[in-house]
LOMIFI-983357 format. One line per field, with one value per atom (N, C-alpha, C): y, z, x; residue number from 1. Coordinates in steps of 0.1 Angstrom, whole numbers, plus 5000, padded with zeros to 4 digits. Each point is the difference from the previous one (the first is absolute). Example, Ala and Ser with C-alpha at 12.3 -4.5 7.8 and 13.67 -1.06 7.14 Angstrom:
BEGIN
py: 4943,5012,5012,5011,5011,5011 $
pz: 5078,5000,5000,4993,5000,5008 $
px: 5132,4991,5009,4996,5009,4992 $
n: 1,1,1,2,2,2 $
// end
This chain:
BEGIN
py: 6044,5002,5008,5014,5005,5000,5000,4999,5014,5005,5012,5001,5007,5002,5010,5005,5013,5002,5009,5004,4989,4988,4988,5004,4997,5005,4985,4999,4988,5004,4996,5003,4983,4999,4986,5002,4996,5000,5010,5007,5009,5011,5002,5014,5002,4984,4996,5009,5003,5005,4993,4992,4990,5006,5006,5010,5008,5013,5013,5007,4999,5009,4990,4993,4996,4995,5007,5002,5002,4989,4997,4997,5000,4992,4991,4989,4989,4993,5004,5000,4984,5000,4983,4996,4988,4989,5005,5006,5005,4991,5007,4991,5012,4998,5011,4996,5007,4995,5009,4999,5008,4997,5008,4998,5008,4994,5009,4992,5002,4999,4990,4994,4993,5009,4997,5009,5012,4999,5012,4999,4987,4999,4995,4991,4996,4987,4991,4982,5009,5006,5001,5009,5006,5001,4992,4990,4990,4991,4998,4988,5010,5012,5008,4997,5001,4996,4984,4995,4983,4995,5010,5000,4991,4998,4994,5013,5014,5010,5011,5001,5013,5014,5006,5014,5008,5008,5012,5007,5004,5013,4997,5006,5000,4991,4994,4992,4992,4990,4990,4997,5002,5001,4992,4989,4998,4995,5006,5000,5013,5007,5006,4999,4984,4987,5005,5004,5000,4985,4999,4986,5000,5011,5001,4991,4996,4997,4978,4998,4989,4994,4985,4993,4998,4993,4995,4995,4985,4993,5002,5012,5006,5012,5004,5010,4993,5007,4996,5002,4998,4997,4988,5000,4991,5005,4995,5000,4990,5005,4992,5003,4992,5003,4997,5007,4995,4991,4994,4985,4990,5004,4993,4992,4995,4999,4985,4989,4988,4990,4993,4986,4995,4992,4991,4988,4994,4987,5002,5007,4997,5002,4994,5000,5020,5001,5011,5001,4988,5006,4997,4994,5003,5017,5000,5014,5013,4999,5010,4990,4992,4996,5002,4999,5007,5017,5004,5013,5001,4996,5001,4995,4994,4994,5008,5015,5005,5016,5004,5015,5008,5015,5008,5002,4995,5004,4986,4983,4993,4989,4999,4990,4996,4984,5000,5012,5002,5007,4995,5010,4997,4998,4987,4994,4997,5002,4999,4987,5003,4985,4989,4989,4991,5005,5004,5001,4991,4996,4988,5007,5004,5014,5013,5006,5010,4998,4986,5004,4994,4996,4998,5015,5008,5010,5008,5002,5008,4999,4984,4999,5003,4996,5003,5020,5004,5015,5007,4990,5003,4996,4985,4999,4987,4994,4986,4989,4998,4989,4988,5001,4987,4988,4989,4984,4999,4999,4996,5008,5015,5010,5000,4998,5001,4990,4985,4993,5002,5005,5004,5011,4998,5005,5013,5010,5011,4998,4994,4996,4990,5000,4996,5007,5017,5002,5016,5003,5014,5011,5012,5010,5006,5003,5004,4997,4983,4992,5002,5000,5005,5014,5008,5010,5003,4993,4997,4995,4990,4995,5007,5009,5006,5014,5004,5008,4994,4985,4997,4996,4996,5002,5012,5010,5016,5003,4994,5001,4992,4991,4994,5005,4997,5006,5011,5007,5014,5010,5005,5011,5018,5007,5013,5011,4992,5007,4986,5003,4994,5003,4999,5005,4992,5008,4995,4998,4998,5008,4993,5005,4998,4986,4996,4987,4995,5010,4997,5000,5005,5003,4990,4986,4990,4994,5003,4992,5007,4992,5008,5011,5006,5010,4996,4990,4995,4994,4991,4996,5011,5008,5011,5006,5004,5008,4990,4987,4995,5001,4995,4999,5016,5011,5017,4996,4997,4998,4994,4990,4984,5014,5002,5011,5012,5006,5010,4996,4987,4993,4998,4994,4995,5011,5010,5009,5006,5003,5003,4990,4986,4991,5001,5001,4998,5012,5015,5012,5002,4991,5009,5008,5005,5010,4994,5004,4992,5010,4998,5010,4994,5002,4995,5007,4999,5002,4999,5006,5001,5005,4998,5009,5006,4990,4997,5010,5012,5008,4998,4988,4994,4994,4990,4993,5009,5011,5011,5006,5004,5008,4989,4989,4990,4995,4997,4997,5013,5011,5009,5007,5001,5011,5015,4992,5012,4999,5011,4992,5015,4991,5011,4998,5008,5001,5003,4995,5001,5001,5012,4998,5000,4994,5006,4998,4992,5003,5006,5014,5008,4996,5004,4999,5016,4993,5016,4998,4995,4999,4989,5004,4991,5007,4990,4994,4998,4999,4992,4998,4985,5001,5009,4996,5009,5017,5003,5018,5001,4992,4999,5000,4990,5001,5017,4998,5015,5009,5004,5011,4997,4992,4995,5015,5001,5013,5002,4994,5004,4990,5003,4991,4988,5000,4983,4994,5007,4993,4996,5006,4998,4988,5001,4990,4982,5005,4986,4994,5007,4993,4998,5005,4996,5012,4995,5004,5020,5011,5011,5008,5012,5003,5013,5012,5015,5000,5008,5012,4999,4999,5009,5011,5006,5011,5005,5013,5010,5003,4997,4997,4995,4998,4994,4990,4993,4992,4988,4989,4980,4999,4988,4993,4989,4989,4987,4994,4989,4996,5000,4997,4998,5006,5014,5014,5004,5000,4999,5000,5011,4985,5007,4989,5004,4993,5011,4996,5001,5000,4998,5017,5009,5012,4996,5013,5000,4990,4991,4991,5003,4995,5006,4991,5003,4988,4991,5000,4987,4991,5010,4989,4994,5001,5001,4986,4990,4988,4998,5015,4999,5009,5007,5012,4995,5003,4994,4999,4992,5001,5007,5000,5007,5017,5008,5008,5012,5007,5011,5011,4998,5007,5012,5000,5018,5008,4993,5012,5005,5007,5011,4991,4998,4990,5006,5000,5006,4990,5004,4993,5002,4986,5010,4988,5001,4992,4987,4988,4994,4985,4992,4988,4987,4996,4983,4991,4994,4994,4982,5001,4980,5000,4983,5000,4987,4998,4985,4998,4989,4993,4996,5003,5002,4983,4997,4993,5007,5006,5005,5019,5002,5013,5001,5013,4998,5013,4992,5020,5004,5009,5010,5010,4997,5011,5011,5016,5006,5016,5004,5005,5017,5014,5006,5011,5011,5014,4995,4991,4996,4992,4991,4990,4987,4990,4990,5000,4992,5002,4985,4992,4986,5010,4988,5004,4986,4993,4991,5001,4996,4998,4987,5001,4988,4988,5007,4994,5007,4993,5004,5005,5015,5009,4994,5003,4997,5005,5002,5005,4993,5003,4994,5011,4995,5007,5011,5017,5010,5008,4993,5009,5009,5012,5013,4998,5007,4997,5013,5002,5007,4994,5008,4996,5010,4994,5011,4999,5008,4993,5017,4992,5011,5009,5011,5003,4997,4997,4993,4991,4994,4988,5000,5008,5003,4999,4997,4998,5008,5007,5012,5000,5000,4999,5009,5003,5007,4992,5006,4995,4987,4989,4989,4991,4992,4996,4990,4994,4991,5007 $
pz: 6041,5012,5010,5004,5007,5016,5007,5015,5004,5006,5008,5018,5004,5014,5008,5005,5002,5018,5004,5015,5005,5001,5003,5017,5013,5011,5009,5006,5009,5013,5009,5014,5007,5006,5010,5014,5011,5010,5009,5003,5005,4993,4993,4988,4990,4997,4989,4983,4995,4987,4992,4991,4987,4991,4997,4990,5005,4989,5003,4989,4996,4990,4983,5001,4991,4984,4989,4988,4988,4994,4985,4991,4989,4987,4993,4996,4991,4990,4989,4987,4993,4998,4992,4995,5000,4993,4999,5014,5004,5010,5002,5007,5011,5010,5013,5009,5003,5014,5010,5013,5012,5008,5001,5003,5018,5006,5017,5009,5007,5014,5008,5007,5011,5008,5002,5008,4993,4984,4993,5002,4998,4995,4990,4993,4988,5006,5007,4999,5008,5010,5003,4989,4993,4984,4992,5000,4992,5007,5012,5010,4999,4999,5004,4982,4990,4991,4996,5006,4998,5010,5012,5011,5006,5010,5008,5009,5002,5008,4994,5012,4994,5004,4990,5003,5010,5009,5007,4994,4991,4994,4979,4994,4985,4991,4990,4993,4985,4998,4990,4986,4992,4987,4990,4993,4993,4985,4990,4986,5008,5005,5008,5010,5005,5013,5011,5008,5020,4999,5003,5007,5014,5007,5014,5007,4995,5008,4994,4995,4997,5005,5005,5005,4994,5001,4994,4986,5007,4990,4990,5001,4986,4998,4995,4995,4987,4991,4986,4995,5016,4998,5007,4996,5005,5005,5016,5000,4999,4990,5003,5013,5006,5016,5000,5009,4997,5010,5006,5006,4991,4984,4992,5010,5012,5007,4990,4995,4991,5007,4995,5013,4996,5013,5001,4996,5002,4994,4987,4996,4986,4988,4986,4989,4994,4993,4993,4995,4992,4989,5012,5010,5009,5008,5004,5002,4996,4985,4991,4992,5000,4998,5015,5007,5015,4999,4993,4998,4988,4993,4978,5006,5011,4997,5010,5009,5005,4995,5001,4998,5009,4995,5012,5012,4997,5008,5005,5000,5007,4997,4985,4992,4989,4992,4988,4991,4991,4990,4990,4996,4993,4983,4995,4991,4995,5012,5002,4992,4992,4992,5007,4997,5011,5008,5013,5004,4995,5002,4989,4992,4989,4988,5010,5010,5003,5004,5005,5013,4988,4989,4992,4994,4996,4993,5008,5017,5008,5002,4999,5007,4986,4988,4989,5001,5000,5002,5009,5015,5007,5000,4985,5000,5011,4997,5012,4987,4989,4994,4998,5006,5000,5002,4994,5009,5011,5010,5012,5009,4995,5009,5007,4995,5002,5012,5002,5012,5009,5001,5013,5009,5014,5012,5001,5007,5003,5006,5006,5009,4988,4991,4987,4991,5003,4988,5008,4990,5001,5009,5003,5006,4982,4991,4991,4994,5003,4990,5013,5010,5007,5001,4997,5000,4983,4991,4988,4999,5014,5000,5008,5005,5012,4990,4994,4984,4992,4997,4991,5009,5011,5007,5005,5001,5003,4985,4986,4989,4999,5005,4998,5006,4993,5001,4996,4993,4992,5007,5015,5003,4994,5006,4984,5014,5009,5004,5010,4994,5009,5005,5016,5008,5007,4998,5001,5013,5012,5009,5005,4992,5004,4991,4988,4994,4999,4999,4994,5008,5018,5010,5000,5003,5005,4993,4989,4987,4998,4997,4997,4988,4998,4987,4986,4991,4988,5000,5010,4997,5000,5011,4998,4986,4993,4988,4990,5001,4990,5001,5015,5005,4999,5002,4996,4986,4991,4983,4999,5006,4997,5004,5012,5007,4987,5001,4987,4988,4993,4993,5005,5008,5001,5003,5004,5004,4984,4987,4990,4997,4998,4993,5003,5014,5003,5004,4997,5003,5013,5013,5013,5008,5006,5009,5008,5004,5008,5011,5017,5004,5010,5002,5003,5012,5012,5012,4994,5006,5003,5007,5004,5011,4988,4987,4993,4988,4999,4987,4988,4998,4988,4997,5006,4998,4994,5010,4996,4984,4999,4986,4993,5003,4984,4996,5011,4998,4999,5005,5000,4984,5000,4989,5012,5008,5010,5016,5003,5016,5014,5005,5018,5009,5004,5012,5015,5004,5017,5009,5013,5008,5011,5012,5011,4997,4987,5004,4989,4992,4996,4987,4985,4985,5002,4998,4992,4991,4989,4986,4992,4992,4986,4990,4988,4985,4995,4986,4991,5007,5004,5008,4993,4990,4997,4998,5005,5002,5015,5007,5014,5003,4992,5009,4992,4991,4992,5006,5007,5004,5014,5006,5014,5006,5006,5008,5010,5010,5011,5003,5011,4998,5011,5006,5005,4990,4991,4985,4990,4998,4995,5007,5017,5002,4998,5002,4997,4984,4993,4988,4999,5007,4998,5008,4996,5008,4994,5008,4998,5010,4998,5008,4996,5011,4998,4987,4991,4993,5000,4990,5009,4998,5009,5000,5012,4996,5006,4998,4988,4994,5009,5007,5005,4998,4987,4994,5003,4994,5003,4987,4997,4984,5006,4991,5000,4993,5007,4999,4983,4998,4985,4990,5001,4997,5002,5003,5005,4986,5002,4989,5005,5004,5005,4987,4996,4989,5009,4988,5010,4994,5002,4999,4989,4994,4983,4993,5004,4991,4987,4989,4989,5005,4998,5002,4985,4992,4990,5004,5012,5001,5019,4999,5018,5002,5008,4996,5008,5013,5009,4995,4986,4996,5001,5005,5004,4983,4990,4990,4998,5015,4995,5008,5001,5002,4982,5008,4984,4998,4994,5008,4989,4995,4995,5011,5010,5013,5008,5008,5008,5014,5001,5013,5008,5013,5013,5002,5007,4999,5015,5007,5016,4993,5007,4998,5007,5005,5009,5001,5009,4997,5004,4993,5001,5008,5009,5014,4994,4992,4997,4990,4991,4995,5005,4997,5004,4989,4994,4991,5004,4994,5003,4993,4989,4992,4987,4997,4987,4999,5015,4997,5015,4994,5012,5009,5014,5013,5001,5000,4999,5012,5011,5008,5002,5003,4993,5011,5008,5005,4990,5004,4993,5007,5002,5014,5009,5003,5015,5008,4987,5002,4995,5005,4989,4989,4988,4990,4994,4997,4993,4989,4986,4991,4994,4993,4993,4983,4997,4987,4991,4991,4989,5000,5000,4999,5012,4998,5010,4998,5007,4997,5002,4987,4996,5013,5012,5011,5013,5007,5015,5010,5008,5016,5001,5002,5005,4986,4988,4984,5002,4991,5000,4991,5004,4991,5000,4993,4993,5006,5006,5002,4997,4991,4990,5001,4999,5000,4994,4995,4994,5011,4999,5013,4992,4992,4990,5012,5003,5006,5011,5008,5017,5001,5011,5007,5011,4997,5012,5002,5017,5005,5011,5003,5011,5016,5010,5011,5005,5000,5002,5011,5013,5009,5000,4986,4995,5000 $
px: 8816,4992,5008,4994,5011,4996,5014,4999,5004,4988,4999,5003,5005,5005,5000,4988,4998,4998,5010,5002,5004,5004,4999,5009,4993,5014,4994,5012,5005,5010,4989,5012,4999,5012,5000,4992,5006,5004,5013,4989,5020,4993,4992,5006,5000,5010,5008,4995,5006,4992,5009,4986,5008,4993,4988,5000,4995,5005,4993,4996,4983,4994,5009,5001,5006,4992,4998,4995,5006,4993,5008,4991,5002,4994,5006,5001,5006,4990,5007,4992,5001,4992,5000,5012,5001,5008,5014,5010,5009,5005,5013,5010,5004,4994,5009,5004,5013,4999,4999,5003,4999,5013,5007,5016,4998,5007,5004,5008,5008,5003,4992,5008,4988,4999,4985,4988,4997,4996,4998,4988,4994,4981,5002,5007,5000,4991,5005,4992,4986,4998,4986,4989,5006,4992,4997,5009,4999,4988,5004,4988,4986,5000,4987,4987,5019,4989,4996,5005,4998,4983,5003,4991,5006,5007,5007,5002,4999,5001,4990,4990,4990,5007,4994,5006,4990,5007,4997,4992,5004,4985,5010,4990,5006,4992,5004,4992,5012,4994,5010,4989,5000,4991,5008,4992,5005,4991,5005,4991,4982,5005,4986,4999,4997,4992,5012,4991,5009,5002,5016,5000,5000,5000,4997,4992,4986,4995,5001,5008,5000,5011,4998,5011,5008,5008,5017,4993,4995,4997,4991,4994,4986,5009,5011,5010,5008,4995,5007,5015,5004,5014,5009,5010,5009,5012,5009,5012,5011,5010,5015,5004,5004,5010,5011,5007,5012,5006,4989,5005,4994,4993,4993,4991,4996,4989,4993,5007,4993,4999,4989,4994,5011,5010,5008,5002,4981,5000,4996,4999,4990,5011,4999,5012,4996,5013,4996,4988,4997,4986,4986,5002,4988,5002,5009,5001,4996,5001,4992,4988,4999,4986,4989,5008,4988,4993,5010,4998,4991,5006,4991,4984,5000,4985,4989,5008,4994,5003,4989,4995,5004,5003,5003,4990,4988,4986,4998,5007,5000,4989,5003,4988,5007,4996,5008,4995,5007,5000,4991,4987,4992,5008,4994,5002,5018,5005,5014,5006,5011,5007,5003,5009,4999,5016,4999,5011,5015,5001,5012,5004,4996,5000,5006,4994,5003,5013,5004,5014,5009,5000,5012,5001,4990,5006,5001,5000,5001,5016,5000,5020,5006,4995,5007,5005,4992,4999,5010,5003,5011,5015,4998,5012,5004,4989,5000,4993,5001,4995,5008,5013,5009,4993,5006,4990,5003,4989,5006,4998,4998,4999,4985,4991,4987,4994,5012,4995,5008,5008,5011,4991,5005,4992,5010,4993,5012,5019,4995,5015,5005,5000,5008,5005,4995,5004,5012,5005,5009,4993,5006,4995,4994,5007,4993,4987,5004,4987,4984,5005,4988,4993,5006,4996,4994,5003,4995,4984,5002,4983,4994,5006,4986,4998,5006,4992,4991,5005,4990,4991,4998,4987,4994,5010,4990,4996,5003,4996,4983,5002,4988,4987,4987,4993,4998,5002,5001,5000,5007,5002,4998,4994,5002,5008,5008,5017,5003,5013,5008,5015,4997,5013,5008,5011,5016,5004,5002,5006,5015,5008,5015,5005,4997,4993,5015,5013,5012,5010,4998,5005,5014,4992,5006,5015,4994,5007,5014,5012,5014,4995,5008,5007,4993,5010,5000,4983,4996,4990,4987,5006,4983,5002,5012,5001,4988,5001,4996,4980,5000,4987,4991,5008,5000,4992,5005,4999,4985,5002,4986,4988,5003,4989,4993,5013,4993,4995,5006,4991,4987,5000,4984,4989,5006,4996,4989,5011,4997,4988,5005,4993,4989,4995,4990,4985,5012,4995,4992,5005,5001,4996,4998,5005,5009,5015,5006,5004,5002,5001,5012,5011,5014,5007,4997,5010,5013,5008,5017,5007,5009,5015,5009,4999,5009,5001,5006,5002,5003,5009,5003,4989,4996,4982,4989,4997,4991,5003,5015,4997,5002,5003,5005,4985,4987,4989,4987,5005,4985,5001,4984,4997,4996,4999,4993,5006,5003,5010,4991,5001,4990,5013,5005,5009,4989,5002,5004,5003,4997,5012,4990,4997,4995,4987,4991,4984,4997,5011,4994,5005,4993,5007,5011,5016,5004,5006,4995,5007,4992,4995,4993,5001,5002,5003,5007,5005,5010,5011,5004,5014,5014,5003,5007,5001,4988,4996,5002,4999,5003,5014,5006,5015,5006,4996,5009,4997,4983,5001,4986,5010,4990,4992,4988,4996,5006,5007,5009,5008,5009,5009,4994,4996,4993,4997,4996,4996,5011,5010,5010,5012,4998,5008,4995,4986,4987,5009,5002,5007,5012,5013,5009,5012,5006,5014,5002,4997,4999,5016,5007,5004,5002,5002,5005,5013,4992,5009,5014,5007,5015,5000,5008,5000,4990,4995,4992,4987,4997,4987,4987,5000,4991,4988,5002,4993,5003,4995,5003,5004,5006,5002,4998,5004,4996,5015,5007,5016,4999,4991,5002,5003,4995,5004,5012,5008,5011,5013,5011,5011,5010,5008,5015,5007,5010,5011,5011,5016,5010,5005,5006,5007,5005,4997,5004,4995,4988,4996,4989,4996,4991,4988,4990,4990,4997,5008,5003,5010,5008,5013,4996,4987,5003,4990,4998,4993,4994,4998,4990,4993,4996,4986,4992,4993,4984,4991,5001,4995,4984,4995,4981,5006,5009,4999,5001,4994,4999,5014,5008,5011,5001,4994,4989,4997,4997,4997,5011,4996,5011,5002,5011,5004,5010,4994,5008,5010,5012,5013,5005,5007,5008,5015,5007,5013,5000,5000,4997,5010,5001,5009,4995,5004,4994,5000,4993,5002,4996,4993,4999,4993,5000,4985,4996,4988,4994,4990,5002,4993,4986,4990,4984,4998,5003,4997,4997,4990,4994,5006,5011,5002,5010,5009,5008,4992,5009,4998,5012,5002,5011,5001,5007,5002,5010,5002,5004,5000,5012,4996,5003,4989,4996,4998,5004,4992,5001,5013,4999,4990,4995,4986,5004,4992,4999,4992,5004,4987,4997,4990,5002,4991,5006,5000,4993,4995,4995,5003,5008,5002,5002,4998,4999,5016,5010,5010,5011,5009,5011,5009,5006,5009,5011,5008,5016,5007,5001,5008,5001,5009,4998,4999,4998,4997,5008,4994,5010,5003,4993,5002,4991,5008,4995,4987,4984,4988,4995,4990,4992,4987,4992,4985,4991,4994,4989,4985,4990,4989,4988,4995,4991,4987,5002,4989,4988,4996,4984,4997,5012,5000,4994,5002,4997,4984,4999,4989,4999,4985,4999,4990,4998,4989,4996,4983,4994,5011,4998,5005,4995,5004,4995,5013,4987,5005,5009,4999,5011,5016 $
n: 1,1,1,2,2,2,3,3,3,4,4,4,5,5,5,6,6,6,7,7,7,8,8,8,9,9,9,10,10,10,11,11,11,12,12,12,13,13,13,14,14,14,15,15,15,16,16,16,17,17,17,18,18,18,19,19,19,20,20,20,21,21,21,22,22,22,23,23,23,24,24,24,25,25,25,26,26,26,27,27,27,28,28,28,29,29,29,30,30,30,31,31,31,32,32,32,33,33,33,34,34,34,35,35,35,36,36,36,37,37,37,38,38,38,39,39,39,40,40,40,41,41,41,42,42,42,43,43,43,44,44,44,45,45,45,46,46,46,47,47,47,48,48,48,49,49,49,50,50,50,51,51,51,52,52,52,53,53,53,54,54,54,55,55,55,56,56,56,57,57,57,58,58,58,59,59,59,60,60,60,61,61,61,62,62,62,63,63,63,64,64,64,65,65,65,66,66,66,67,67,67,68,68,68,69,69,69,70,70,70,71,71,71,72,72,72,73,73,73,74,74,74,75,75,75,76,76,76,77,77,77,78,78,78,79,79,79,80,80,80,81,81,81,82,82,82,83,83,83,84,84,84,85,85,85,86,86,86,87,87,87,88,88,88,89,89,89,90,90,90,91,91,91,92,92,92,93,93,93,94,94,94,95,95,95,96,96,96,97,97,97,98,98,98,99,99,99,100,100,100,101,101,101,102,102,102,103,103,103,104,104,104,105,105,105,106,106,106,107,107,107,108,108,108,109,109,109,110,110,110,111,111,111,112,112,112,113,113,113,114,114,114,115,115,115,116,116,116,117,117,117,118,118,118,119,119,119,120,120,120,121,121,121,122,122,122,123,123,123,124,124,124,125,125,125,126,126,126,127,127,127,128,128,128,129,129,129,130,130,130,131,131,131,132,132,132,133,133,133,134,134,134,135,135,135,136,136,136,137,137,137,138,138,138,139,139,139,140,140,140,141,141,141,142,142,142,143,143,143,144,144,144,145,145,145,146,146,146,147,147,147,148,148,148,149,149,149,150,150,150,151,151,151,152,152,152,153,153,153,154,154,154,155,155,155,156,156,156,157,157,157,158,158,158,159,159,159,160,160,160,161,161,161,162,162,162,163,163,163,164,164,164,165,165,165,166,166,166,167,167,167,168,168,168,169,169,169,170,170,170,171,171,171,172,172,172,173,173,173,174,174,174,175,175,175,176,176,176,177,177,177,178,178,178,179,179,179,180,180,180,181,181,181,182,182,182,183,183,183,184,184,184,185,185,185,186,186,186,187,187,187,188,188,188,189,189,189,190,190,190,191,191,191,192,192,192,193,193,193,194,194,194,195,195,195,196,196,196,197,197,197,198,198,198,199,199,199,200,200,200,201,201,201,202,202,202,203,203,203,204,204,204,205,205,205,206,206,206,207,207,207,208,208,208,209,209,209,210,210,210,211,211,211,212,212,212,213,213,213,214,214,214,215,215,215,216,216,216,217,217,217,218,218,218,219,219,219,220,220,220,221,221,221,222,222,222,223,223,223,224,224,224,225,225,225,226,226,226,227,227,227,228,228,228,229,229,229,230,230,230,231,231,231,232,232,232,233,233,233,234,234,234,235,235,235,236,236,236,237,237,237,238,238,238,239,239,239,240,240,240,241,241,241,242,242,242,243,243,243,244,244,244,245,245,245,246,246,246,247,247,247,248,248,248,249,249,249,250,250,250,251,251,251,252,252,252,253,253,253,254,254,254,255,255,255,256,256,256,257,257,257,258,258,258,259,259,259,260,260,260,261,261,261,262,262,262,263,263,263,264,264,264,265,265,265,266,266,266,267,267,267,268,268,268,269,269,269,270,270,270,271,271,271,272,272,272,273,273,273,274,274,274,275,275,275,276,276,276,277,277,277,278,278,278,279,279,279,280,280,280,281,281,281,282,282,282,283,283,283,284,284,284,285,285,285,286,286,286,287,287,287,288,288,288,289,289,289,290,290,290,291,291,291,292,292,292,293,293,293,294,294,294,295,295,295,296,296,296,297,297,297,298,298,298,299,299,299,300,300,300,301,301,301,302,302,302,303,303,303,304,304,304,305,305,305,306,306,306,307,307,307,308,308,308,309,309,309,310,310,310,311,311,311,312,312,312,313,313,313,314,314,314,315,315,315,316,316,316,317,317,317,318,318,318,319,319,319,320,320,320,321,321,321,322,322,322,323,323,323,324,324,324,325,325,325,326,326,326,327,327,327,328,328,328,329,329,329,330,330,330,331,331,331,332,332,332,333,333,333,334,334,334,335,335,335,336,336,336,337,337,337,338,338,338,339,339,339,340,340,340,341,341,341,342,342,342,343,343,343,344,344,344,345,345,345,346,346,346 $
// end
């Protein structure tokens, strides 16, 4: 069932523009998200299609049907929040059984199973079927395990979308990586439409099949996350994903640290144990002389700083160069690489 978004514009008080003209398509049983800055228009898109915010002029379609003119509660969808937003007194499996036993339109569900059925295979699905879990009240359980049930309660009731807004915000590192995973599972299992706020660019590309940038109200950048970071349409768009900076040299283009490889002078790249193993070194690579100012351990990859043309440069590589501070380097990078763009106020 696809969600359509056409002209969609939003002003506050003041002026304010939270959207502008803003139009999309999102095709069935997909996983997108919508990545921006605070105060891009990302959560008031989100609220305008939940209906919690009407729109100014435009329209929200879904499977065909305006949901415009329908309230919150007669909208065949559901949100996760990321205050997860769950009755305080009530046990987990009341929590999503309050939900399983009502319809998006605000009635039980015709010839509906017996809820009981629904909230075991709802928590089983999120990864909450332990003993025990099911009668504990919110303020008993983890920041993970809560946000585990307010999925399987935006699951319940058979939603045909359901949206994200910041679902992973709260949560440390290690634990969103895992709860990242559960998501796009269920996402498949249950074929979806899932529609996912974010700040977060690792979140966005490790979960979208489909990604909407953001900035100001307006879309400037959609599809395949990985076609986006490699060859973002401008650079507000390119910085939205990740760490971008000027060219060396004269060129006038952007790269991305990762592109990047500093060796040590006279080194081979069989003998050098900072080569960037995904570079193609079949291509033609521009070279300046430059020297090594630190490195710092990322965890899964080092940064490498490196001054170059009388610049700084960080470098992002896999392992850490055999040298210390003040060694003679080599800083190479393929102009394939570069990033060029129209004039942009970023």
């Amino acid at each position: 069932m696809n969600l359509e978004i056409d002209q969609a514009c939003k002003r506050f008080a003041g002026g304010v523009v939270a959207l502008d003209r803003v139009s999309f398509e999102l095709q069935a049983a997909t996983y997108t998200c919508i990545m921006g800055a605070s105060g891009s228009g990302k959560t008031t898109l989100l609220r305008a299609i939940a209906g919690f915010e009407a729109l100014d002029s435009g329209s929200i379609r879904l499977g065909g049907a305006a949901l415009d003119p329908l309230p919150p509660e007669r909208r065949p969808v559901h949100t996760v929040f990321q205050s997860y937003a769950l009755f305080p007194h009530m046990s987990v499996a009341d929590n999503v059984g309050f939900a399983a036993q009502v319809s998006p339109r605000g009635g039980r569900r015709s010839g509906a199973p017996d809820p009981t059925g629904d909230v075991s295979e709802l928590l089983r699905a999120v990864g909450l079927d332990q003993a025990g879990i099911a009668e504990r009240r919110p303020d008993a359980l983890s920041g993970g395990q809560r946000q585990r049930v307010a999925l399987a309660r935006a699951l319940a009731g058979a939603p045909q979308l359901l949206l994200l807004d910041e679902p992973l915000a709260a949560l440390d590192r290690p634990l969103r990586a895992g709860l990242r995973r559960m998501l796009r599972e269920t996402q498949r299992a249950r074929e979806l439409l899932f529609l996912h706020v974010t700040h977060d660019p690792e979140e966005a590309m490790a979960l979208a099949d489909h990604l909407i940038l953001l900035a100001d109200g307006e879309v400037i950048g959609a599809g395949p996350p990985d076609e986006l970071y490699a060859r973002p349409p401008s650079l507000a768009a390119a910085l939205l994903l990740g760490e971008v900076a000027q060219a060396p040299g004269t060129s006038g283009g952007f790269i991305r640290p990762e592109r990047l490889r500093l060796e040590l002078v006279g080194a081979s790249a069989a003998n050098n144990d900072n080569a960037n193993a995904n570079d193609d070194d079949a291509r033609p690579r521009s070279q300046l002389p430059a020297q090594l100012l630190e490195q710092r351990c990322l965890g899964d990859r080092w940064e490498l700083t490196a001054i170059a043309d009388q610049r700084r440069c960080i470098v992002r590589a896999p392992q850490r160069l055999a040298a210390d501070p003040g060694a003679a380097l080599v800083l190479s990078w393929s102009p394939a690489d570069e990033l060029r763009f129209r004039a942009d106020p970023c």
